[in-house]
N, C-alpha and C positions, 0 to 999 in steps of 0.2 A: 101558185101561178101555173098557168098549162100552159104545155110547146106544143105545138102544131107540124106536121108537116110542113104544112106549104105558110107559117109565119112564125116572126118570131115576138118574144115579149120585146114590145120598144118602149115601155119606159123605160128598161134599162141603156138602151140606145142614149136616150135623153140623160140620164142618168150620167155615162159617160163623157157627156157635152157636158154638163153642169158641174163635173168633178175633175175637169182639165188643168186644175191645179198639179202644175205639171204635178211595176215591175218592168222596166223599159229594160233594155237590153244589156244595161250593168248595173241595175240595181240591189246594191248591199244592205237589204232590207234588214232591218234590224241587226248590223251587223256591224260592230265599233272599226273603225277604219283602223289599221296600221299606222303606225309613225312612218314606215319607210315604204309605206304603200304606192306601187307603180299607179304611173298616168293610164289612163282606159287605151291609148294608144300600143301601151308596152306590154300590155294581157294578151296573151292567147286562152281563147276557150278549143281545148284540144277537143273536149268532146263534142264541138262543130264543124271538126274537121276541115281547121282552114287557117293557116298564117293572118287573116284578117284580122282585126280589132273591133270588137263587138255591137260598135255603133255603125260599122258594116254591114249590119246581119240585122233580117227583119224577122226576128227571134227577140223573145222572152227572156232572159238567161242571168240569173242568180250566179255569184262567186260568195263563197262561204271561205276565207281565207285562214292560216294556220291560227292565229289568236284566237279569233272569234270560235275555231271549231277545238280546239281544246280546251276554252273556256266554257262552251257546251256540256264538251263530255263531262267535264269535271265535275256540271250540275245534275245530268242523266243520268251519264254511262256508256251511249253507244255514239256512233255517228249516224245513225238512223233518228237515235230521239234530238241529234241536235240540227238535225236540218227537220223535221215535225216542228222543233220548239219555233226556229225561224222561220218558217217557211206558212202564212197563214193561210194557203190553199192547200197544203198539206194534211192530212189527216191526222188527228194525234195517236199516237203509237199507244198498243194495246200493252205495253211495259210486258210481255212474255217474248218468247226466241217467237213465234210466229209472227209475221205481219199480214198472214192473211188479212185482207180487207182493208189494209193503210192503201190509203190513192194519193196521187197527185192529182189537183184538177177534175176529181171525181173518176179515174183511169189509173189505172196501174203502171207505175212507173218501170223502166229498166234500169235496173244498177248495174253499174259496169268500175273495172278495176283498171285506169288506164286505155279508158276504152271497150274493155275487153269484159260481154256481157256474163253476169253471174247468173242469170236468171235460165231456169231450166224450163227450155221452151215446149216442153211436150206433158212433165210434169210439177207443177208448179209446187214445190215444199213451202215459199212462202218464209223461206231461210235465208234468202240472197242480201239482207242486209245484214248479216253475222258470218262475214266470210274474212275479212281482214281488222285488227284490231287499231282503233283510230288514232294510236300512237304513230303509225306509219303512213299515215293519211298525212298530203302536206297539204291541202284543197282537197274542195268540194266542188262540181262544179254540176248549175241545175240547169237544163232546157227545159219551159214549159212546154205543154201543148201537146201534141201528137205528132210525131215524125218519124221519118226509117233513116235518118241521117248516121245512127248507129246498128242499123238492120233490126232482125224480129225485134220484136217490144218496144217500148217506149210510146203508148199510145196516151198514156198521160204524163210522159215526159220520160227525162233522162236524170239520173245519180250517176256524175263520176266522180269516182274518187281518187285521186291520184295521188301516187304514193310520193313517198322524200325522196327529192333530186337525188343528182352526183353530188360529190363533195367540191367548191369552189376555189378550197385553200390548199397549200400542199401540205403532206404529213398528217397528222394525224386529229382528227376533230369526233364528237359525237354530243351526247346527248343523256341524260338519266330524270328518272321520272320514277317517285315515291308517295303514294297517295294513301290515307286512312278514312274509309267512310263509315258511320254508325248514326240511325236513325236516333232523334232529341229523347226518347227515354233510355239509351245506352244501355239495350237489352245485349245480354250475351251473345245470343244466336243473330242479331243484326250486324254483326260490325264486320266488314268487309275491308280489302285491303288489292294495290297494286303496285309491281312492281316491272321497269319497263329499263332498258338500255339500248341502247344506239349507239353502233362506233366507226365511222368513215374513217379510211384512208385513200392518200390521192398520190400518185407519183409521176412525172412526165403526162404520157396520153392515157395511163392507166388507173382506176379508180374502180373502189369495192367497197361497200357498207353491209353491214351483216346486225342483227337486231336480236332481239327476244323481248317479250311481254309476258307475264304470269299474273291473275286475275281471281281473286276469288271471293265472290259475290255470298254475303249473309240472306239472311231472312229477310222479308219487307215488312215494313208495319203501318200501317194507316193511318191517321189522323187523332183515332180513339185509342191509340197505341193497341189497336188489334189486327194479329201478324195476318197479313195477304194471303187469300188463297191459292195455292197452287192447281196450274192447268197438268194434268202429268199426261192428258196427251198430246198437245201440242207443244208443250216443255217451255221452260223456263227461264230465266235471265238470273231471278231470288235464287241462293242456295245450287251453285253451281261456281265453275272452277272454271277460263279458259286460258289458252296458250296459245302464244305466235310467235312462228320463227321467219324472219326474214330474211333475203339476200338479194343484194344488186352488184354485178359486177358489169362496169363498163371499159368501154375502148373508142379512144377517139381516130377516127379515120379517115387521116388527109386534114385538110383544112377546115373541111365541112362536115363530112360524116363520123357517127355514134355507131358504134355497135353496142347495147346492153342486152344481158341474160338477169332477171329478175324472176325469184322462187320465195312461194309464201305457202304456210303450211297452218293452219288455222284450225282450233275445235274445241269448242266451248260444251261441257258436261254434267248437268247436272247432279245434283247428288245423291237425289234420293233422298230426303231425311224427314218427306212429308207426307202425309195423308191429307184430302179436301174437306173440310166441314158445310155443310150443305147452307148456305144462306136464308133468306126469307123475303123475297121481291116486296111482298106486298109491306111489310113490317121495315124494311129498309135494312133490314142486318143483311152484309158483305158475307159471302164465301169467304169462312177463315181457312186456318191449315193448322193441323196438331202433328206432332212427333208420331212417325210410323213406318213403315219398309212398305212401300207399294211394291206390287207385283212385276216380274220383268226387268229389264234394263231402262233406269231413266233416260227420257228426251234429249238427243246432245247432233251436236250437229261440225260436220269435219268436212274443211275445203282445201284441197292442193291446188295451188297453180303455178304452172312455169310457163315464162313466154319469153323470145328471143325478139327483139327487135333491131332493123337499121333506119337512121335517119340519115339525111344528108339535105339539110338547109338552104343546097347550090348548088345542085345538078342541074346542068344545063341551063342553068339561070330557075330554076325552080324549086320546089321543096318535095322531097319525096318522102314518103313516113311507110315500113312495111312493119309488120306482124308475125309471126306464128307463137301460139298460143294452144297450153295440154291445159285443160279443167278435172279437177273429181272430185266427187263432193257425194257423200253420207249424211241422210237427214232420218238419222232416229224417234220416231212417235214412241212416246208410251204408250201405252194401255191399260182402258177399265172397263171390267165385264160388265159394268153397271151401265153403262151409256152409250156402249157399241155393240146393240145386237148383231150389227153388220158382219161381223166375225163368227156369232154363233152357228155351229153345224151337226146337226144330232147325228150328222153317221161317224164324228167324234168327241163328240161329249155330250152328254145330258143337257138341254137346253139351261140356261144362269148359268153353264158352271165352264166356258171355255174361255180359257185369258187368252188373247194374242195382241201382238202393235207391228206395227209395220216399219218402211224404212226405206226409204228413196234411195236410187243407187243410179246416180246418173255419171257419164265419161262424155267430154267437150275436146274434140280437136278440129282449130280455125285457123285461118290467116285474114289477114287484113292489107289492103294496099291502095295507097292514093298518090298522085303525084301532083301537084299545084303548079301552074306559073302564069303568070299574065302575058298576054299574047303578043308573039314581036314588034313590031312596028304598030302596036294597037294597046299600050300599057294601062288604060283604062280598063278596060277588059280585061280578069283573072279567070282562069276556068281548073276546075279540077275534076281530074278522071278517078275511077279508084273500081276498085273486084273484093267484094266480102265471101268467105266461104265460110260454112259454119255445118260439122259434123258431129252432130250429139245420140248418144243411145241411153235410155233411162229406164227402167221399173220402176213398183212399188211391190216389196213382194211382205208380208207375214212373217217374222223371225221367228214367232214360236214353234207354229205348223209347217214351214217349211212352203206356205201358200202362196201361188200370185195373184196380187189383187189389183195392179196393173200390169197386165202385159208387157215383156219387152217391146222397145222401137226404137227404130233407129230412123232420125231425121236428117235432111240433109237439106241446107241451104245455099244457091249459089244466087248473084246479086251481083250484077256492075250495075257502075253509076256515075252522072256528070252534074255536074254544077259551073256555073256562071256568076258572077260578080262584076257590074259594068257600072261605072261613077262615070255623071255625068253634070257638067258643069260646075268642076273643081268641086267633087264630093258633094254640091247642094243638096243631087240627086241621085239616088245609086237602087237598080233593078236588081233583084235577084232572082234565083231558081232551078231549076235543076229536076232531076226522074231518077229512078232506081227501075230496076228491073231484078224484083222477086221473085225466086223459081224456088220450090217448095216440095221436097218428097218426102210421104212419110213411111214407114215400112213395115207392119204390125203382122205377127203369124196367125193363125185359128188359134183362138183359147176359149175359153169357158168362166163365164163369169163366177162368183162366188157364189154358192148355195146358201142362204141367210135365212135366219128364220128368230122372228119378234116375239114375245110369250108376256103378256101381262097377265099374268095369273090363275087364269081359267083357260086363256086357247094361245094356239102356237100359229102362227104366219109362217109361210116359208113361200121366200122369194128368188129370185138370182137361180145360177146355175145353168145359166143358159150358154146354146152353141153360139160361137161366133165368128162370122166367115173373116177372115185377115183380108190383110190386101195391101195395095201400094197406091193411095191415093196422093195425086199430084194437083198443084195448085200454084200459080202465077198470078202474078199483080203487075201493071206499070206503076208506080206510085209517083204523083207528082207533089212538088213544092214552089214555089213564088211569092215573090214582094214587091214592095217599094217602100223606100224610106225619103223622110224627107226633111233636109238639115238646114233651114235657111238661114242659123245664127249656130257658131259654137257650143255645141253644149246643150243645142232644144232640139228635137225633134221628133217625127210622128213617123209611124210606120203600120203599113197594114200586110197581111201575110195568110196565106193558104198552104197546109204543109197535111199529108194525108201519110196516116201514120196505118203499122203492118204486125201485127201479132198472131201466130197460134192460138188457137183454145185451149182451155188446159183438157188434152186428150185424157191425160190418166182420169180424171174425172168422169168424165163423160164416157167414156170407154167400160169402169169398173159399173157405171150404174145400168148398163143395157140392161133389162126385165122383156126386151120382143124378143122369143126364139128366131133364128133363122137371118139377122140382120147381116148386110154386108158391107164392111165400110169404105168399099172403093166408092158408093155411091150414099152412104148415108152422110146427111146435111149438117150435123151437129156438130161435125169435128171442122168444118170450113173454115179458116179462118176469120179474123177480125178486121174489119178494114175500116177504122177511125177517119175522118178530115175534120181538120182543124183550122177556123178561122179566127184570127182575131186582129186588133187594130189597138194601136199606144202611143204614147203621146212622154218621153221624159225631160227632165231637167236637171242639167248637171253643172250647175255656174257658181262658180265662189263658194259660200258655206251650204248651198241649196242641192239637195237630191233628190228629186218626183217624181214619182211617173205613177199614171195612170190604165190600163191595159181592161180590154173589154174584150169575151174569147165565148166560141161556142162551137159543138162540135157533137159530130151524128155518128153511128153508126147502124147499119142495116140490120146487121146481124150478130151486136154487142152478145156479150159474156157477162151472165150476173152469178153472184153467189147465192143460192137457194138456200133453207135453212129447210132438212128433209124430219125434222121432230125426233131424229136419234141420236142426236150428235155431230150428225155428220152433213156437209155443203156439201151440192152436188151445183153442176154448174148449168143453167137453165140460156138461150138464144134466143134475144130477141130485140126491139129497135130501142134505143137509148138515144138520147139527146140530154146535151149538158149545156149550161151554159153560166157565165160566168162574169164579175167584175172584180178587179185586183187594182188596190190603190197604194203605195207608201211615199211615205214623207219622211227626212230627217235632214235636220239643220246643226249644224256649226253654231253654238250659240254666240252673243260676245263675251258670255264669262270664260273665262280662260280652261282649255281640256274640256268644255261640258258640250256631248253633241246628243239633243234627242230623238226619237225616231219612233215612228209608228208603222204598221202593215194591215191591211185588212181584205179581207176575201168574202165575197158572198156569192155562192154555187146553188143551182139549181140544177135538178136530173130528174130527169121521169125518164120509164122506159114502156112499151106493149105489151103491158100485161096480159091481157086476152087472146092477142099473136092472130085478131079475125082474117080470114082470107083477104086478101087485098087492101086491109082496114089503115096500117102505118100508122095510126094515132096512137101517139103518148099519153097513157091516163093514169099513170100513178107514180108518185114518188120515188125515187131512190132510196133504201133506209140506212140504216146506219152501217151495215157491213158493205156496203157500193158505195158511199160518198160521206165527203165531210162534213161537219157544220160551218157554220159561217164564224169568223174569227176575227176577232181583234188583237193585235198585239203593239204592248208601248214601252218602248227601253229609254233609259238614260245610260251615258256612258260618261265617265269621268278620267281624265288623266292628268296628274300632277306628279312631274320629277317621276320617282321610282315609284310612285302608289299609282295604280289603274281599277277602279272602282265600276259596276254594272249593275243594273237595277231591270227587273224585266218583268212583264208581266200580260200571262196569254186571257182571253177572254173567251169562251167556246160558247158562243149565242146557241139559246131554246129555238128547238124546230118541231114541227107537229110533222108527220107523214101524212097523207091524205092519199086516196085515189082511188078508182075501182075497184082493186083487187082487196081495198079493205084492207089496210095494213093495221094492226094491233094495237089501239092505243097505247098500251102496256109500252111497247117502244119509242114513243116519244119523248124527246131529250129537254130536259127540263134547264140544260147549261151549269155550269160552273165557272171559276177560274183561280189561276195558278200566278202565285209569283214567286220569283228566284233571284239572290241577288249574291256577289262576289266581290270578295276584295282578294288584291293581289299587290304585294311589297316586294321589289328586285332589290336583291343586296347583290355584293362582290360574290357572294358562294350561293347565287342563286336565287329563283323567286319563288316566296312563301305563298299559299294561296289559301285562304276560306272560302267554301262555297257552301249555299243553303238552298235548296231545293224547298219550293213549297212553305218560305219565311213564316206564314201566317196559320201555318198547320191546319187550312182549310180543309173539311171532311169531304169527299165526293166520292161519287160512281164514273170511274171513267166508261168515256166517249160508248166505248164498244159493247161494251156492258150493258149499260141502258137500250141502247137501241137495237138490240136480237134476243133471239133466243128469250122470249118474255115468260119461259114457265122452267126454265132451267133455274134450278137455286145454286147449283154448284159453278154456274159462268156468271156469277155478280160480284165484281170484285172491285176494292174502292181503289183510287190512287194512293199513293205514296205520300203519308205524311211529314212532316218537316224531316229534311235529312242532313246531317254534314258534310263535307268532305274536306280534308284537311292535305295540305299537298307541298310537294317541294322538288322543283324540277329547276335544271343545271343543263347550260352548252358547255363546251370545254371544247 
């Protein structure tokens, strides 16, 4: 189906009308409710930056609560693969440390920690959901759509993850966590293992939790019990070791206000203990991996963060929330001279024969500050002010040669902003919306691009090595957002919403590929931001054993960011107009058999982008492929609870898509589908609950998602999922 500039596809319009059986604004899609699960009243979504309750907000907005997301992990592994598992507009995860190419919504999401974003905005490592271990994760919490409600990024939504409260008891309480995982042929090199502690203490107004996690990941094995190939430049999840150290110390202050200091040290390593075996697309055999020492330091990826924050609940009858916040984060590539000539340089090595990998080195220092209250003699009306600042400087330099292959820069963002919140007619009817104001510097010196040079056998290319003028280009946005919602009965309601979202490019990108001598980037176009808007309109239902909603979402940009596949290995990132759009449906009911609640989710996304980029021309003529958007998804869980036993049954569906469009995308890449099911039992005794979980029950064979759809002549990036797995578990409060 095409999208037009000036129309849109309305059958899905109709579409939307016809599927009003009642992702509405606290939909826990697929996601087993709690026994002591708060009323939608007594939620805050902190990452909307607002003491309201959700059905306030004419937002999209997923809660993935403590149960449900360590009953994930327990079947994945990460908090990444378990908001992918629920989340059916989500992309399914490429199972390596990299997510380049995972979207929300068809757009790249922002992951943030408490708010506070992981995402390196200048150069994207595609690392930021492997910065905290999900044991310290107490919530998940999603915004669809495109918004600056958390500043840069988020133009295909928000990941926050928020960590484990204070402690609520006095003396002394925590937590332990012992897990055994090995794929169903209980190969030696598969079995993997975790080991995790948590220990809160609380006394008067003072309270400190301090943590550790140790993690270490076997081989992966397929379906035909043959072990998964390893990516060793973009590195690894298989056959790697990680560690997190946590700490919270807080202070209560006055009646109302918190003071906490929260530090998290996080870095997951691969091993090394593999070599790739080269695949066969056409014959269907998977990229395996044999025992061998690659070259260089493996793939591993290390995040510090400390951030101080004050709250105070009741300041002046309002809510005040501030921030400051240190980030640094190490994102190691390995390297292979076989598929990055990009590194080759004959003025030091003979063409084939130069190893090098690279390594992100980015430093984050922000503050964050909002204040809330509903206006005096006007308590209808809540407004909130708030100032983001966000100081990041990042690389990508060469560890072998000592080379840089991104530039330093140093970014700098500053941002206030207001919002409004007005009910009117005892809640019936409630307007929202609100602007930001983004101001944008970025700070790059003269360098010189890489000298590269390609050699298939008979002749040598040599590209790169070009001058390039630095500079300080500046960039501002107003961004605005608005709604309406509309609640004529408890528990149903529709809401329509415009929210225009604000991201960087990824500069490193686009900076390391300049080939025009003489360029200068205070005026070159490619590095201008991304300026997403996002509409969409829903409809849910939330009354007695019923949870529905339906949501219809579409969303342009002028001058989007695609991932290019350049034939070497390597994504460069190419500008041009994109338009998505989209329907999101779930259902789950409360049966009458006692404990049984089932639930479904389903997504189907469309994206084409201007291919051809004609002067003035703004039509969308070809697909999205598989590294810019998802496929279209099904998901159906049951959930089971009786006494001490709580039981889960789940199972994702990833619907066939053919690409289509002018630019002639590859047959070879289109996605033929699959699907996955996963299912857990879990028994609480006095000393704790036992857990089984089995990833992929039916030890179905496939090519995951990312695989199929790029890179159609690479043998060494086809790699199958994960066949049947166990994990065997026993975790204790105390």
């Amino acid at each position: 189906m095409e999208l037009s500039n000036g129309g849109r596809s309305y059958w899905l319009i109709g579409t939307v009308a016809f599927a009003l059986v009642p992702q509405g604004a606290f939909a826990q899609q697929d996601v087993p409710a709690a026994s002591d699960e708060a009323s939608d009243d007594d939620i805050v979504i902190t990452a909307a930056r607002t003491t309201l309750p959700p059905n306030a907000l004419p937002l999209t907005i997923d809660l993935i609560d403590k149960q449900a997301l360590d009953q994930q992990i327990a079947l994945s592994g990460s908090v990444t693969d378990a908001v992918a598992t629920l989340t059916p507009s989500f992309s399914p995860t490429r199972g390596k440390l990299s997510g380049a190419g995972e979207t929300l919504r068809g757009r790249s999401p922002l992951y943030a920690i408490n708010g506070i974003p992981q995402t390196t905005p200048l150069r994207d490592g595609s690392r930021d959901g492997f910065t905290i271990d999900g044991f310290f994760i107490d919530r998940v919490e999603l915004i669809y759509g495109s918004n600056a409600l958390q500043g840069v990024g988020g133009t295909g939504g928000i990941v926050n993850q928020v960590t484990v409260g204070a402690p609520q008891q006095e003396g002394v309480s925590g937590r332990a966590l012992a897990q055994g995982t090995s794929a169903d042929g209980f190969e030696k090199d598969g079995f993997g293992g975790k080991a995790a502690g948590l220990v809160q203490y609380k006394v008067g107004r003072f309270d400190a939790t301090v943590g550790a996690s140790y993690e270490r990941r076997g081989a992966f094995y397929d379906a035909q019990d043959r072990r998964i190939g390893v990516n060793l430049t973009q590195g690894e999840t298989q056959d790697s070791r990680a560690t997190d150290f946590f700490a919270r110390l807080g202070l209560e202050v006055g009646a109302t206000g918190r003071l906490d200091l929260i530090a998290n040290r996080y870095e997951l390593k691969g091993e090394g203990d593999y070599l790739p075996i080269a695949g066969n697309r056409r014959t269907g055999l998977p990229t395996s991996a044999v025992r061998g020492d690659p070259p260089g330091k493996p793939a591993a990826n290390r995040a510090a963060a400390l951030s101080l924050s004050y709250t105070d609940s009741d300041l002046f009858g309002g809510n005040l929330v501030t921030q400051f916040f240190f980030n640094r984060t190490h994102d190691t590539f390995g390297g292979e001279v076989t598929i990055i000539p990009t590194f080759q340089d004959p003025a030091l090595a003979p063409i084939g024969t130069l190893f090098d990998q690279s390594e992100n080195r980015s430093r984050k220092l922000g503050a964050k500050a909002s204040y809330e209250r509903a206006l005096p003699g006007f308590e209808a009306l809540v407004a909130t002010i708030g100032f983001d600042a966000l100081f990041d400087k990042t690389e990508q330099r060469l560890i072998a040669t000592d080379r840089v292959w991104v530039p330093p820069a140093d970014f700098r963002s500053l941002a206030p902003f207001a919002q409004a919140n007005l009910k009117l007619f005892d809640g019936v009817v409630r307007l929202a919306g609100g602007a930001r104001w983004e101001n944008v510097q970025v700070r790059i010196d003269d360098f010189r691009t890489l000298a590269s040079t390609t050699y298939d056998g008979r002749n040598a290319a040599t590209y790169g090595g070009v001058a390039v003028t630095g500079g300080t280009p500046k960039f501002s946005d107003l961004l605005f957002n608005g709604g309406a919602i509309v609640e004529p009965v408890t528990g149903v309601r529709a809401y329509a919403s415009y929210a225009q979202g604000f991201t960087m490019a990824d500069i490193g990108r686009i900076t390391r590929a300049i080939a025009t001598p003489n360029v200068r980037l205070d005026s070159f176009l490619d590095i201008q931001p991304v300026v997403s808007n996002n509409r969409e309109i829903g409809v849910e239902v939330k009354r007695g054993p019923l949870d529905a909603s339906t949501t219809y979402f579409w969303s342009s940009s002028d001058r989007g960011q695609l991932l290019i596949a350049q034939g070497n290995g390597i994504f460069e990132v190419q500008r041009q107009r994109v338009e998505i759009e989209g329907l999101e449906v779930s259902l789950a009911v409360q049966t009458p058999l006692p404990g049984l609640r089932v639930s479904t989710g389903y997504a189907h996304i469309l994206g084409r982008y201007d291919s051809d980029r004609a002067p003035g021309d703004g039509v969308v003529d070809t697909d999205l492929d598989g590294t810019n958007i998802s496929p279209d998804r099904l998901n159906l869980a049951a959930d089971v609870a009786s006494g001490p036993l709580i039981a889960r049954v789940q199972t994702q569906f990833y619907l066939s898509r053919n690409f289509r469009g002018k630019a002639n995308p590859s047959p070879d890449n289109n996605f033929t589908g699959y699907d996955v099911t996963d299912a857990q039992l879990r028994y609480q005794t006095k000393f704790g609950g036992l857990s089984l979980s089995a990833q992929n029950i039916f030890d179905r064979f496939y090519i995951d998602y990312n695989s199929d759809t790029r890179l159609p002549t690479d043998n060494f990036a086809f790699f199958a999922g994960r066949g049947r797995t166990f994990t065997l578990g026993w975790d204790m409060r105390f």
